[in-house]
C-alpha positions as CSV (number, residue, x, y, z in Angstrom):
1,X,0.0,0.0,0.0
2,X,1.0,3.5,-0.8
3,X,2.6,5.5,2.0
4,X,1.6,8.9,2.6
5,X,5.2,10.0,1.3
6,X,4.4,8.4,-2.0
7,X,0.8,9.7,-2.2
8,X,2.3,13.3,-1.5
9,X,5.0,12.9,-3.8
10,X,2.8,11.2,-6.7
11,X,0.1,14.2,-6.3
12,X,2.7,16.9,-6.6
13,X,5.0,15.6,-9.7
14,X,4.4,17.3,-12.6
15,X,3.3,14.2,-14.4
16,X,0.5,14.2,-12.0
17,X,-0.4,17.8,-12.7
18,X,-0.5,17.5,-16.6
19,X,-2.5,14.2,-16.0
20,X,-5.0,16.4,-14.1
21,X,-4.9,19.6,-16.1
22,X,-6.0,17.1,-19.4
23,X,-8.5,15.1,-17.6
24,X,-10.2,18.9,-16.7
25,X,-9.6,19.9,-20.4
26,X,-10.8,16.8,-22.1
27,X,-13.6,16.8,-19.4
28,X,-15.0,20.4,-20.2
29,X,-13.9,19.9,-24.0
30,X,-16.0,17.0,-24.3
31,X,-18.9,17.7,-22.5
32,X,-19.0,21.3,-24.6
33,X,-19.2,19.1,-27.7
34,X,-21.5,16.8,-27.0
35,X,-23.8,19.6,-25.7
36,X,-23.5,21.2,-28.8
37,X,-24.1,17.9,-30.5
38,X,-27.4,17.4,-28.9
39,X,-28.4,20.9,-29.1
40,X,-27.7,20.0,-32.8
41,X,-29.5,17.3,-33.4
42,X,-32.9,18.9,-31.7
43,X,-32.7,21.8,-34.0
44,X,-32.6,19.5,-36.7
45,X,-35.4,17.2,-35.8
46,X,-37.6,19.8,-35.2
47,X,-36.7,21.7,-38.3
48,X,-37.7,18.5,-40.6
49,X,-40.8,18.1,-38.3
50,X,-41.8,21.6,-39.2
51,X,-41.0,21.1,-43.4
52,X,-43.2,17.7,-43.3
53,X,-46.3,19.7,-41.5
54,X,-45.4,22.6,-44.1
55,X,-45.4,20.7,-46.5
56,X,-48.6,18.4,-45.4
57,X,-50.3,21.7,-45.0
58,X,-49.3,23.3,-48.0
59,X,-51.5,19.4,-49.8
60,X,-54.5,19.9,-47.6
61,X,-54.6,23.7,-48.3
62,X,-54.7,22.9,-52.0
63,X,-57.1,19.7,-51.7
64,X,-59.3,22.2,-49.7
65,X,-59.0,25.0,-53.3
66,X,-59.8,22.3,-55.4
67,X,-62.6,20.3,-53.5
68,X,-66.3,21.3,-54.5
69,X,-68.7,22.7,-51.9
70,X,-70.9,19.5,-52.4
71,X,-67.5,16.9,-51.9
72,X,-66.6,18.2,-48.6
73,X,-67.5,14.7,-47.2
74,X,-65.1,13.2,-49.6
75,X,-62.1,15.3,-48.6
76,X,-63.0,14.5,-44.8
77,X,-62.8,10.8,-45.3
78,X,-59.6,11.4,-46.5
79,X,-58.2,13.5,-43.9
80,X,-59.5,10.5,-41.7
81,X,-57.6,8.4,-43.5
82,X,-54.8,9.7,-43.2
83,X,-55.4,10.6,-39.7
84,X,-55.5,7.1,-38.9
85,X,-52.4,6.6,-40.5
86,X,-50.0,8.8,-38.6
87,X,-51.6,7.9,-35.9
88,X,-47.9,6.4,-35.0
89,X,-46.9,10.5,-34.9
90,X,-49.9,11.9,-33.4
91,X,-51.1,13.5,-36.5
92,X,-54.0,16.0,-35.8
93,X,-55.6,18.7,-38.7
94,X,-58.3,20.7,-38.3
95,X,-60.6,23.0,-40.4
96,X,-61.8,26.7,-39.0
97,X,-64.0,28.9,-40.6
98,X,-63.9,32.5,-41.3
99,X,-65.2,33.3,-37.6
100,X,-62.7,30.7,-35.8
101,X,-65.3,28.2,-35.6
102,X,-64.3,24.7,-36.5
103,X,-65.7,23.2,-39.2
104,X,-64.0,19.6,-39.0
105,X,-61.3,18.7,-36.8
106,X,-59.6,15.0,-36.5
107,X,-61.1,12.8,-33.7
108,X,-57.4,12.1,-32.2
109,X,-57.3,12.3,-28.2
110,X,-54.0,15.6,-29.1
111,X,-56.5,17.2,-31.3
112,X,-59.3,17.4,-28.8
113,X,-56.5,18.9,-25.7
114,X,-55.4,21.4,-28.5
115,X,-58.8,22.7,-29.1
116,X,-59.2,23.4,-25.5
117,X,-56.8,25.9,-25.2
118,X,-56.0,28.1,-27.4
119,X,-53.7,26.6,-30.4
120,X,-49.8,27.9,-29.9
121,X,-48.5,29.1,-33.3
122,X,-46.0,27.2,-35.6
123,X,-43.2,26.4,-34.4
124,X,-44.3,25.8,-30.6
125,X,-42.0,25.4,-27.9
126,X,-41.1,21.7,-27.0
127,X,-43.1,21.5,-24.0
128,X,-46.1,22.2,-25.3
129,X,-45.9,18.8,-26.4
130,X,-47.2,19.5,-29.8
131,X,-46.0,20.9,-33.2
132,X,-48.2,22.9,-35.1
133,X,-48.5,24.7,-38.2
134,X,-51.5,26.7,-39.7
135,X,-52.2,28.3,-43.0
136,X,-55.3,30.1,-44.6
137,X,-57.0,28.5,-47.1
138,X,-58.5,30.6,-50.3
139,X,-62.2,31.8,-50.3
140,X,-64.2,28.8,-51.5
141,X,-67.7,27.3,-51.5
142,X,-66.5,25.0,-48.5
143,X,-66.4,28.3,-46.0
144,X,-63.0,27.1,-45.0
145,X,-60.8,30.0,-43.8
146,X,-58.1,28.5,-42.0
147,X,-56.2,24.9,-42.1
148,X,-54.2,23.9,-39.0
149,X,-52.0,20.6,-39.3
150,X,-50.0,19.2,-36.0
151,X,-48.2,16.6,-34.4
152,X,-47.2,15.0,-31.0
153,X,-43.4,15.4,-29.9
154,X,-43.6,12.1,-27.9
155,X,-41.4,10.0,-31.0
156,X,-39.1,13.5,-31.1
157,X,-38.8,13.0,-27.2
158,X,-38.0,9.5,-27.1
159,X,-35.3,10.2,-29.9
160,X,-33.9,12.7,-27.8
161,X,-34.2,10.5,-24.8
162,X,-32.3,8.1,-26.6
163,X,-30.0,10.3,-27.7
164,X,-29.3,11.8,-24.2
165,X,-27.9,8.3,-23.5
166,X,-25.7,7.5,-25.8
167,X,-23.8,10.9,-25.4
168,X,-23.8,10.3,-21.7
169,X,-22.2,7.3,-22.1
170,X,-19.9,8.4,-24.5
171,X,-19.3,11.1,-21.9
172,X,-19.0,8.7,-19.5
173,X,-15.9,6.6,-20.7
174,X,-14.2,9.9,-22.5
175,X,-14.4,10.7,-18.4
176,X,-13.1,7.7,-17.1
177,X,-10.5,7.4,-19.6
178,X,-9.1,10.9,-19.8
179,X,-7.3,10.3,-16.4
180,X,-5.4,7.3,-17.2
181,X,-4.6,8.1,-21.2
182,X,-3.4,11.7,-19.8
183,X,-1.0,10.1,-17.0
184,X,0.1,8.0,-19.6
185,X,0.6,10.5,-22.0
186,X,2.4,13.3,-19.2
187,X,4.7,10.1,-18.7
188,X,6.0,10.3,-21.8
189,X,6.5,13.6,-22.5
190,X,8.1,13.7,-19.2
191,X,10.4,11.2,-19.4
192,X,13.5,13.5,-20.8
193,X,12.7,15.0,-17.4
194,X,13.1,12.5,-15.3
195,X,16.2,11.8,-17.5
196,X,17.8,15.2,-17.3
197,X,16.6,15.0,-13.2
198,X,18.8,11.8,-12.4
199,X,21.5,13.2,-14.6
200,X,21.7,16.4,-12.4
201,X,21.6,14.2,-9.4
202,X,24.4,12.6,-10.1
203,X,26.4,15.9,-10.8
204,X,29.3,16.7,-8.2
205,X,31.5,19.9,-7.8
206,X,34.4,17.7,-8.0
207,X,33.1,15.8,-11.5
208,X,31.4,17.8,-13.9
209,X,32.7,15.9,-16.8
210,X,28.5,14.5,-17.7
211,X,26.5,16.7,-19.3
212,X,22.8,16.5,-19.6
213,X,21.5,14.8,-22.6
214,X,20.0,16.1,-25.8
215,X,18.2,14.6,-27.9
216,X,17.7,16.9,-31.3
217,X,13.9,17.4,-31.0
218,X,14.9,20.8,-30.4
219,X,11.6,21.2,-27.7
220,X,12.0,22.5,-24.5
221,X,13.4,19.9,-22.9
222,X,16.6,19.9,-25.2
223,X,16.7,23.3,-24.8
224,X,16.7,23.3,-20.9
225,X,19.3,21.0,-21.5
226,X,21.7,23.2,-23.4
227,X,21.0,25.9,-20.9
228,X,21.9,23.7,-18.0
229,X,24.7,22.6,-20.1
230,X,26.6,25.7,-20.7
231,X,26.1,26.6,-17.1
232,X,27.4,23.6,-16.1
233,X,30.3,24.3,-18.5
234,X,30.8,27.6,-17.6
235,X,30.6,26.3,-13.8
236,X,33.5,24.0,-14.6
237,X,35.8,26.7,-16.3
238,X,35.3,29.0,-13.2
239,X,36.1,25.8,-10.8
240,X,39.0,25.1,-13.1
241,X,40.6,28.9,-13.2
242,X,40.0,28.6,-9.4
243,X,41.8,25.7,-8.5
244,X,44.8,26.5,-10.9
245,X,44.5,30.4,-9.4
246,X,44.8,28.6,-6.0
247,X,47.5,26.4,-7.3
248,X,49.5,29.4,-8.7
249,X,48.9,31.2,-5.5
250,X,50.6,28.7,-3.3
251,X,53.7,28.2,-5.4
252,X,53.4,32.2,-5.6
253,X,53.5,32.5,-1.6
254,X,56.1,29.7,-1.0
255,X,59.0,31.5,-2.7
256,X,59.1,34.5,-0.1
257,X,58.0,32.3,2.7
258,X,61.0,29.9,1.9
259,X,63.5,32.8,1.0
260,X,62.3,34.4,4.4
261,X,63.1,30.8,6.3
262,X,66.1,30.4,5.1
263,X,67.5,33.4,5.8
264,X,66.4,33.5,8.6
265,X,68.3,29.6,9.5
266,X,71.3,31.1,8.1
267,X,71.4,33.9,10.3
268,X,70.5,31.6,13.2
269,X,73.1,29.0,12.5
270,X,76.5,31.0,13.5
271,X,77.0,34.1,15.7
272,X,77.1,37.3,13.5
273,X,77.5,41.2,13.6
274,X,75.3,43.5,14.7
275,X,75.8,45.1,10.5
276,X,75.0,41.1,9.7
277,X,71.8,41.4,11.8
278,X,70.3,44.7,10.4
279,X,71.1,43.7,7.0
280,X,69.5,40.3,7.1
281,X,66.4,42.6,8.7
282,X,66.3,44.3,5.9
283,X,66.2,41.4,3.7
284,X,63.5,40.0,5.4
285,X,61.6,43.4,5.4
286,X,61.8,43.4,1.6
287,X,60.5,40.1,1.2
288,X,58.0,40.5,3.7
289,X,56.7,43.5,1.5
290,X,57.1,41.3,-1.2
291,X,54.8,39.1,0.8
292,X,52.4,41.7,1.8
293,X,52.1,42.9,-2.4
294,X,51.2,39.6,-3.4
295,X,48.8,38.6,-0.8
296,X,47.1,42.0,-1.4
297,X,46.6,41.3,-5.1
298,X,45.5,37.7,-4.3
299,X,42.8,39.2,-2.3
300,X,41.7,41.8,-4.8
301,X,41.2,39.0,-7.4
302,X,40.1,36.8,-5.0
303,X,37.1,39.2,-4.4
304,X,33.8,38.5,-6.4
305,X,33.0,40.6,-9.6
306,X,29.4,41.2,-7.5
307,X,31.2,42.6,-4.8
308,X,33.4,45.0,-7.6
309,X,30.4,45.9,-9.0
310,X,28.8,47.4,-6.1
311,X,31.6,49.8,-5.7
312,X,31.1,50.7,-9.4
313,X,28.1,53.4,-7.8
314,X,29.8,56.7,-7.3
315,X,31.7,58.9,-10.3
316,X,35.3,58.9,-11.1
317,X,37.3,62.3,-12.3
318,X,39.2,60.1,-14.5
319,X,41.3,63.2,-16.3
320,X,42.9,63.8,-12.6
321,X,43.2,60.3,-11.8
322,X,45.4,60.2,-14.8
323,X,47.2,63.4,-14.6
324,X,48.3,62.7,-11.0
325,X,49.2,59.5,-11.9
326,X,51.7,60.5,-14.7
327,X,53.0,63.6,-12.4
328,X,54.0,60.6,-10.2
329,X,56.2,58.6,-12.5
330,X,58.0,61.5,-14.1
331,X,60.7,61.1,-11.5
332,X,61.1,57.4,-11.8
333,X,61.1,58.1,-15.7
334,X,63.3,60.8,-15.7
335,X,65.9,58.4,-13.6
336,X,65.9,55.7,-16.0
337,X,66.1,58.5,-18.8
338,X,62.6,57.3,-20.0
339,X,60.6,60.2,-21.7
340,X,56.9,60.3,-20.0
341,X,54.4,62.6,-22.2
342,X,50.5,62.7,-21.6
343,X,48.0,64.3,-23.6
344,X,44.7,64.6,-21.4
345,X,40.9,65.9,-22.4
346,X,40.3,67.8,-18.8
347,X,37.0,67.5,-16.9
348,X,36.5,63.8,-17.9
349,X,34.1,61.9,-15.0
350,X,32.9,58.1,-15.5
351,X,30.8,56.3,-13.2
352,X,32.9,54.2,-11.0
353,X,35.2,53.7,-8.0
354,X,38.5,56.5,-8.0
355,X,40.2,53.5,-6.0
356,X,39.9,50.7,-8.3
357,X,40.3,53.3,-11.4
358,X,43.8,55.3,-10.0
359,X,44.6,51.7,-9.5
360,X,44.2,50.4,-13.0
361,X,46.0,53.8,-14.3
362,X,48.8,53.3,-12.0
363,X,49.8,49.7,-13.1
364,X,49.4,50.1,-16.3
365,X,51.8,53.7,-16.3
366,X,54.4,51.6,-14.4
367,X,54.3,48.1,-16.4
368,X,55.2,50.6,-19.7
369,X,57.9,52.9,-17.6
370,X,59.4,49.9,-16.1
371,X,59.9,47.8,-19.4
372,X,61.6,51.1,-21.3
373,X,65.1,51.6,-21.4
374,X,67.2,54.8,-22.0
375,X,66.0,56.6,-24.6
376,X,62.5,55.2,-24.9
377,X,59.2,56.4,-24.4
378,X,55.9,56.1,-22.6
379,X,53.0,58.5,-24.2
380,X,49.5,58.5,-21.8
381,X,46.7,59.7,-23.4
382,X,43.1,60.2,-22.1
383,X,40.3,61.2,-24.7
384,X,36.5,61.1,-25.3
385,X,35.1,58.8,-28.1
386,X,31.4,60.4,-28.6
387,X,30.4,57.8,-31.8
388,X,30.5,54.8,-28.9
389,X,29.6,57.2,-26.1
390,X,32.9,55.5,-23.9
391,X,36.0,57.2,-22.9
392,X,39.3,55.2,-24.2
393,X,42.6,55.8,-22.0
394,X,45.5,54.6,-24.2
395,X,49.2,53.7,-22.9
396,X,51.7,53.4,-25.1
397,X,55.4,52.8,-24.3
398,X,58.2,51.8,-27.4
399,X,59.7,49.8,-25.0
400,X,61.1,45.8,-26.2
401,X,57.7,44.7,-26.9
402,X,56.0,41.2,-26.3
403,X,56.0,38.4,-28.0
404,X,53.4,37.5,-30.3
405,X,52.3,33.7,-28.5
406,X,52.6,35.9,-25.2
407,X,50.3,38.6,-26.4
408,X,46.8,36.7,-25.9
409,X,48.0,35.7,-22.5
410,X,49.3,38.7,-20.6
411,X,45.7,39.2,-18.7
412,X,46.2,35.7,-17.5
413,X,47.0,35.3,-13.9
414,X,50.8,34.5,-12.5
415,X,51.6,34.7,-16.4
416,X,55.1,36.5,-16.6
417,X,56.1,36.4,-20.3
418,X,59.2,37.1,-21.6
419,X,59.9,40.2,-21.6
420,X,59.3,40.5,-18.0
421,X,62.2,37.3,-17.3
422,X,64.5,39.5,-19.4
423,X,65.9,41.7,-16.1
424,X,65.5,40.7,-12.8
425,X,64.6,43.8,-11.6
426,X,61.6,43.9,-13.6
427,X,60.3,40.8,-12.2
428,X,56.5,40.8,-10.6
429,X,54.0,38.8,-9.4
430,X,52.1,38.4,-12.9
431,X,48.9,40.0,-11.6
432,X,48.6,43.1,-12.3
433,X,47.6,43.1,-15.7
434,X,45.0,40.5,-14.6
435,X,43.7,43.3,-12.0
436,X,43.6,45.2,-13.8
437,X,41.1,43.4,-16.6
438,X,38.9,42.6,-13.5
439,X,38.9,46.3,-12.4
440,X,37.5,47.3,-16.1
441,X,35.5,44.7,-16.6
442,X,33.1,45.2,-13.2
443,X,33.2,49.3,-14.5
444,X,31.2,47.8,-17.9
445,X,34.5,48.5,-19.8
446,X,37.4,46.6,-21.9
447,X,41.2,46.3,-22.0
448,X,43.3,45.4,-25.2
449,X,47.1,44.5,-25.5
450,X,48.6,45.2,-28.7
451,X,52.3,44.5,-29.2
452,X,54.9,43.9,-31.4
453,X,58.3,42.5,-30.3
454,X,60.7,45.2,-30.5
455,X,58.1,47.8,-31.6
456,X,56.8,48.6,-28.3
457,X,53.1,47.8,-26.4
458,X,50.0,49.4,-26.4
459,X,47.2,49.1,-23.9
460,X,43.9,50.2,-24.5
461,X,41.0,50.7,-22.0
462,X,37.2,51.8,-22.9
463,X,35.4,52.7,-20.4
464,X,31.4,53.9,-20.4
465,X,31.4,58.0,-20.6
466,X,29.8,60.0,-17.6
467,X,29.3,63.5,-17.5
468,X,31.9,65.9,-18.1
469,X,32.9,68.8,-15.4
């Protein structure tokens, strides 16, 4: 016997509700139809009663023209006759004269309850039992004015009785069997659901290699599938770039730390001078900000993009962000002999955060000054671009360039190509560039690299325009 968990379970699947929703559709369909079926037929059968008493009038009206006035008996006997004959149909006629007196009427037991009361017009409604029709006859010798020709509905009742029957038992099985055909039928169609549901189930964080399957009928069941499917597949990408930024973070973080221990187990294993002390201090000082640089990035990119973009709210004067930023690497150009131009649109604002923003400027400025040599030069540039309403900030240095395989990679994080392995002063931590893509991105902009080894590098940013001051 079912438990109650099954019961509840069974009642609130959705094969249950489609089940239900076509037995209450096929129910109210159905019983539409065969009420208009019925409704129908009555129309009908009362329409070819009223053409055969039209037309039976229509004969005694012109039997009563052409009878003379000393035959009357004649045509009397054979309204009898034929009286008697339809007697099956409760046949009835009878014969006024110009007053409304009635000249002959048919001895039939309907004729006698119609003459009691006075005679309903053609065309009577049903419960009146009767159908009658009446027409005037010509002026003749007879003194016939008026011929009235009618008929039981008892046969047209019975018919309709019958009728009433075999549409409500019709009814009947449509009713029984709507409930079972549409369970049977909401099976089927839901059984890529119930295939795409245990699929799902057996999806895990740490294996999502399956993929939900599709079957070309290109309905809405394959679609949901390729939906799910590329969010399971972008899902896996993000868990992939996760665990190898993880990875890369580690081996990133146990270089200092190791440098840091063992200079710090050199120090401790002989006695040394107090010079030997405060220079191994300042070793470990420098590594330590090392440290603190790279956990600090690690952090940034380990925040969400949701959490970047609610700090994208407020409105950033972009042309000073850019003009303090240069001011501040003219020295460090100047002392590598690097030439550091800017040419800035003034009173540029866009919405976003000045924090993130100075921060994107700022890495960018000192990725190009610290790659020039002598003799090179960086050129900043800040302008509006009205035709796609964004504001581009371009930094160009003619600096050793990248190479080209490295080019699509330099936003990747911990990537260090090879122009930054070609000094060991230059070396970094390979994420600012990726910060810096992340920083854009969450303001609703873009960054581009374009670079040609030995021609110099060119970064691009577009960001959305704001109002300018």
């Amino acid at each position: 016997m079912p438990t109650p968990a099954i019961l509840h379970s069974l009642f609130h699947s959705i094969r249950f509700r489609i089940a239900g929703w076509n037995a209450l559709a096929v129910a109210a369909i159905t019983l539409l139809a065969l009420l208009g079926l019925r409704q129908a037929v009555k129309w009908t059968l009362l329409r070819e009663i009223d053409q055969i008493l039209e037309e039976d009038v229509r004969i005694i009206e012109l039997a009563v023209r052409e009878t003379p006035a000393g035959e009357l008996e004649s045509l009397l006997d054979e309204l009898r006759r034929k009286t008697v004959g339809h007697a099956k149909h409760g046949w009835f006629v009878s014969l006024t004269d110009v007053e409304g007196r009635t000249v002959w009427s048919s001895e039939d037991e309907r004729a006698e309850k119609s003459n009691n009361a006075e005679r309903p017009s053609r065309g009577a409604d049903e419960h009146e039992s009767l159908r009658v029709t009446r027409t005037a006859a010509p002026a003749n010798a007879l003194g016939i004015a008026d011929v009235e020709l009618g008929c039981s509905l008892e046969l047209f009742r019975q018919d309709l009785l019958r009728l009433d029957r075999i549409l409500g038992g019709i009814a009947a099985l449509i009713l029984l069997a709507a409930p079972f055909c549409g369970y049977w039928l909401a099976g089927i169609a839901t059984k890529d659901l119930e295939s795409l549901t245990a699929t799902a189930a057996r999806l895990r964080p740490a294996r999502l290699d399956e993929r939900l399957p599709y079957h070309g009928a290109n309905d809405e069941f394959d679609r949901l599938a390729l939906t799910i499917n590329g969010l399971l597949d972008r899902i896996a990408a993000y868990l992939a770039e996760k665990r190898s930024f993880l990875a890369n973070a580690a081996h990133e973080l146990r270089t200092p730390i190791a440098a840091i221990r063992s200079s710090i187990e050199v120090a401790l294993g002989a006695d040394r001078s107090k010079d030997d002390y405060r220079h191994l201090l300042e070793e470990l000082i420098e590594e330590t900000a090392s440290l603190e640089t790279l956990v600090n990035q690690v952090l940034l990119l380990s925040e969400a993009t949701g959490a970047l973009e609610r700090d994208v709210r407020g409105e950033a004067p972009l042309s000073s962000i850019v003009a303090k930023s240069v001011e501040m690497f003219h020295g460090v150009a100047e002392q590598k002999g690097v030439r550091l131009a800017a040419s800035i649109a003034e009173g540029i604002v866009v919405p976003g955060d000045k924090q993130h923003l100075r921060q994107v400027v700022n890495n960018l400025v000192d990725n190009a000054v610290k790659y020039c040599r002598g003799g090179e030069e960086v050129i900043v540039s800040l302008a509006d671009d009205p035709a796609r309403r964004a504001v581009v900030l371009e930094v160009r240095d003619s600096g050793p360039g990248i190479v080209a395989d490295d080019v699509p990679r330099v936003f990747e994080r911990f990537f260090r190509g090879d122009r930054a392995r070609q000094r060991n002063e230059t070396r970094g931590t390979g994420l600012g560039l990726s910060i810096c893509q992340t920083i854009v991105e969450a303001h609703g902009g873009t960054i581009r690299c374009d670079s040609r080894e030995g021609a110099g590098t060119t970064f691009t940013v577009s960001l959305p325009s704001g109002q300018r001051t």
